[in-house]
C-alpha positions as CSV (number, residue, x, y, z in Angstrom):
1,X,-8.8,3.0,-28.9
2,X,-10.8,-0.1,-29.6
3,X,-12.4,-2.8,-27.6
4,X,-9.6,-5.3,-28.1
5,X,-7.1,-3.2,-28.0
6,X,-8.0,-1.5,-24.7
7,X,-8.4,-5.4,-23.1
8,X,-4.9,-5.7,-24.4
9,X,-3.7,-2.9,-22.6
10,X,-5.2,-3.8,-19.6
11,X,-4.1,-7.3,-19.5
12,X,-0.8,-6.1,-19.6
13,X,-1.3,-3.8,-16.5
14,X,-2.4,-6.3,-14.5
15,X,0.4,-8.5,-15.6
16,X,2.7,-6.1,-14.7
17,X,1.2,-4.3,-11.3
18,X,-1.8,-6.4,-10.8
19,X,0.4,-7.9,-8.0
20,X,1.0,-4.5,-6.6
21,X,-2.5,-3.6,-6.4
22,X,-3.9,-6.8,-5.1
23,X,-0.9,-6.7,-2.1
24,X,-2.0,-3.0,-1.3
25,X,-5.6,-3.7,-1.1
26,X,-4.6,-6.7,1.5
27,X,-2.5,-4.2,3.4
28,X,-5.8,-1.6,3.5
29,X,-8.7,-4.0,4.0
30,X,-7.1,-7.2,5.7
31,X,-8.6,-9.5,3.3
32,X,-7.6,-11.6,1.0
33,X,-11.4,-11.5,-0.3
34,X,-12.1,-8.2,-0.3
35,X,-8.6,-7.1,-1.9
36,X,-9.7,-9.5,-4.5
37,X,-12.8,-7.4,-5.0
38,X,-10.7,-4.3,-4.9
39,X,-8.3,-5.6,-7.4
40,X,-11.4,-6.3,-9.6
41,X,-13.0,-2.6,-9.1
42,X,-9.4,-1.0,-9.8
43,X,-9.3,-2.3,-13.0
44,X,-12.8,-1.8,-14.1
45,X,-11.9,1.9,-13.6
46,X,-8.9,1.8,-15.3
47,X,-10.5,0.4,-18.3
48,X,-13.7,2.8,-18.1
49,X,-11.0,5.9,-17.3
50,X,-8.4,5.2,-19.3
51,X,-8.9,7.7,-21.8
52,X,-8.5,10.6,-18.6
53,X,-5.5,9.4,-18.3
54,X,-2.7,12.3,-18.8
55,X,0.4,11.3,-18.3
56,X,1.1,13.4,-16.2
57,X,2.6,10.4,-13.7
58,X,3.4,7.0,-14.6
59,X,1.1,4.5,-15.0
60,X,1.9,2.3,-12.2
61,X,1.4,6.1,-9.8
62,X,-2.2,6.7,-11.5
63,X,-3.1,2.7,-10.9
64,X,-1.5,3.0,-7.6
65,X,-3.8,5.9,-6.5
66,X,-6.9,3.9,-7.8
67,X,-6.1,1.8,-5.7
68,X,-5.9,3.7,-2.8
69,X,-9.2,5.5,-3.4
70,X,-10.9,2.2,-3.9
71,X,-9.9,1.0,-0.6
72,X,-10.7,3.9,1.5
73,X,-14.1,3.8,-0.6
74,X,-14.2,-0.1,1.1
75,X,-13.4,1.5,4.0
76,X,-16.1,3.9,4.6
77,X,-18.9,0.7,4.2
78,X,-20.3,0.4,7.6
79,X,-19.8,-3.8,7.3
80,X,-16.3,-3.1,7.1
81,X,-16.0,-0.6,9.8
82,X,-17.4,-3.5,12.0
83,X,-15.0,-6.5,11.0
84,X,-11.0,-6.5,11.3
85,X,-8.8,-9.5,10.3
86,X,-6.0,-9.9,8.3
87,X,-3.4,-12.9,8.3
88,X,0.2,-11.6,8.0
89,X,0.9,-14.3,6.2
90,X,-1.0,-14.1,3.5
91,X,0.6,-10.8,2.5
92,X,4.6,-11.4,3.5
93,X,5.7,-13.7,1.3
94,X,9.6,-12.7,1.6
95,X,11.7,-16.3,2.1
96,X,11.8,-17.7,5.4
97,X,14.2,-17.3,7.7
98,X,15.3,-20.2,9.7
99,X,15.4,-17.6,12.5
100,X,12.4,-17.3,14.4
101,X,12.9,-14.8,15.9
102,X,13.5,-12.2,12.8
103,X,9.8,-14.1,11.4
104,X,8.4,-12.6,14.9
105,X,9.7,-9.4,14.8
106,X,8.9,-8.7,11.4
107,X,5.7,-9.7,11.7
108,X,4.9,-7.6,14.9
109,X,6.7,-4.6,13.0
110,X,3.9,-5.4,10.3
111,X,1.1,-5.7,12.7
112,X,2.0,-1.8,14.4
113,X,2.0,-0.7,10.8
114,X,-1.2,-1.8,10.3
115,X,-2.5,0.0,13.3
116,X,-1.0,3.5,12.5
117,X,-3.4,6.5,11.5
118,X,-4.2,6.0,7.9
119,X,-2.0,8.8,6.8
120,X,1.3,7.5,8.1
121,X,0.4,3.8,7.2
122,X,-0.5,4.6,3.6
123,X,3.4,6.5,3.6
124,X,5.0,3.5,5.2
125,X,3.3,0.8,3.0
126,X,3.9,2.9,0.1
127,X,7.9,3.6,0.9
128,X,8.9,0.0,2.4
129,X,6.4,-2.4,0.6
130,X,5.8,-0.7,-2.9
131,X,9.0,0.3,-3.3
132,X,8.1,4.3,-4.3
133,X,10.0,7.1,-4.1
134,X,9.1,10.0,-1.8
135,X,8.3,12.1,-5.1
136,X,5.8,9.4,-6.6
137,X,4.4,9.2,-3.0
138,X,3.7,12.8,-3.6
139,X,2.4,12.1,-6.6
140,X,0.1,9.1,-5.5
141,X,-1.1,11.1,-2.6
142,X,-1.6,14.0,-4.3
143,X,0.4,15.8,-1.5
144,X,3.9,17.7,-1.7
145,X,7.4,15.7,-1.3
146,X,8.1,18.2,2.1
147,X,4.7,16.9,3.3
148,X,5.8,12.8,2.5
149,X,8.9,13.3,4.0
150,X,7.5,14.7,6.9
151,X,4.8,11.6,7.4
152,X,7.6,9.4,6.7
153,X,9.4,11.0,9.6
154,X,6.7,10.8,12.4
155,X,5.5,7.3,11.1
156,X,9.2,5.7,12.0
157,X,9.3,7.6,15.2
158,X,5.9,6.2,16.4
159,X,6.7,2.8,15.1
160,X,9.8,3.4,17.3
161,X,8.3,4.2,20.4
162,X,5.0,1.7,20.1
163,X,8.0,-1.0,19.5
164,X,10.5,-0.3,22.1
């Protein structure tokens, strides 16, 4: 594949899951700055990688994945390990509900979400957010269906309990 025909391809994919990618890296690092710089990373590497890719799941899964391993990468930087923020508003943009109350509650759902073990958040986000199935969670996470299903599971019940 050429030059211009790989920047084709990837303006396309970020036309149609940039907007996936940039949401999920808010939901990981809690800002809008630094999902902007993941966003940027993510597709470097699926321009540089493209040619690895198999297949073998659908593009939006393989980008998705990036994604993920971008953030944790973020993650790990000491800097970050020091500094937690994140606006909820800046990543629900659903319409607003003239009830207050439901705008509370969803944003306190949100905000216990946030604070679950990496593991059940990354199911939840995934599931609710992204919209994926439990097999392309699998996929994603490189993990059995059996296995999402089960994180899925314990991530509701301690949502439960931390809410009640």
């Amino acid at each position: 594949m050429g030059k211009q025909e790989r920047e084709l391809m990837i303006e396309k994919l970020i036309r149609d899951y940039g907007n996936d990618v940039l949401r999920l890296a808010f939901m990981y690092l809690k800002d809008k700055y630094l999902a902007e710089d993941a966003f940027q990373e993510v597709f470097i590497k699926v321009y540089h990688n493209w040619d690895n890719f198999r297949n073998e799941s659908s593009e939006k899964t393989w980008i998705i994945r990036i994604t993920i391993n971008v953030c944790k990468d973020m993650m790990k930087n000491n800097w970050f390990k020091k500094v937690s923020f994140y606006s909820f508003e800046d990543i629900y943009n659903g319409e607003v509900s003239n009830n207050v109350a439901d705008e509370i509650e969803k944003k306190l759902l949100f905000e216990e979400i946030l604070r679950l073990p990496d593991k059940y958040k990354e199911v939840i986000i995934l599931y609710y957010y992204q919209g994926f199935s439990v097999s392309e969670i699998a996929t994603i996470l490189e993990t059995t269906t059996g296995t999402v299903g089960s994180l899925l599971s314990r991530a509701r019940d301690m949502l439960k309990k931390k809410l009640r």
